[in-house]
N, C-alpha and C positions, 0 to 999 in steps of 0.2 A: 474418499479423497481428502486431501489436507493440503493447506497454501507451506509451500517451501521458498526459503530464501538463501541465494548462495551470494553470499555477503563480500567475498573475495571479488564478484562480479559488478557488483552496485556502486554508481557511480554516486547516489545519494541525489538523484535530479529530483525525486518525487513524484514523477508522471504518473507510478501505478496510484499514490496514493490521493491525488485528486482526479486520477481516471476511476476510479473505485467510486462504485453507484449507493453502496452501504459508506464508505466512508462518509462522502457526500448528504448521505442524510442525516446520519449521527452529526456532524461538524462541518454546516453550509460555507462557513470562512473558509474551508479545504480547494472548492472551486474554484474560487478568487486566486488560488497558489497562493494561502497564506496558511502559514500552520496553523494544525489544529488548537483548538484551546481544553480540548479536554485527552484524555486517554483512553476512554471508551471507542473509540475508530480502531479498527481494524490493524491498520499500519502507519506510519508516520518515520519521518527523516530523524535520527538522532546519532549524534557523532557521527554524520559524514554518510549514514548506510540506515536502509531499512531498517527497524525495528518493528518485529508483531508485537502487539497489544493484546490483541481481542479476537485471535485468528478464529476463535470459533463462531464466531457473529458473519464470517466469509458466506455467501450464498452459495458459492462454486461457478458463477458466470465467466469468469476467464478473464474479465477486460484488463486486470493488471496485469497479466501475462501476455496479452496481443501488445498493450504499450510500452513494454520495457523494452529499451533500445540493447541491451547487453542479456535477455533470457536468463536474469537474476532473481527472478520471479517467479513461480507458476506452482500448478495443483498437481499434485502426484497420488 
């Protein structure tokens, strides 16, 4: 399995990337809903839309795909 993003769908809120349990530990400022400061995280808001970083650091746990409000997100 592998995290996919359908970019045309993301609205750029961030919710998976401070719902994300690995983001959250890499870059604790993520929780607060402030961006990350480093690029090691997983995924992070840039121009407007998701961007992966580090999708292989992903554990496979789903939770960024249960909080996206538009299914622009998830494990395939």
């Amino acid at each position: 399995m592998e995290l996919k993003v359908n970019q045309d769908n993301c609205l750029g809120c961030g919710v998976c990337v401070v719902a994300c349990p690995v983001n959250v530990s890499i870059s604790p400022e993520v929780e607060g809903g402030h961006g990350s400061k480093t690029e090691e995280v997983i995924m992070m808001v840039e121009n407007g839309v998701i961007k992966l970083f580090s999708p292989e650091k992903c554990n496979k746990c789903g939770t960024c795909q249960v909080f996206c409000p538009t299914d622009a997100i998830w494990l395939e």
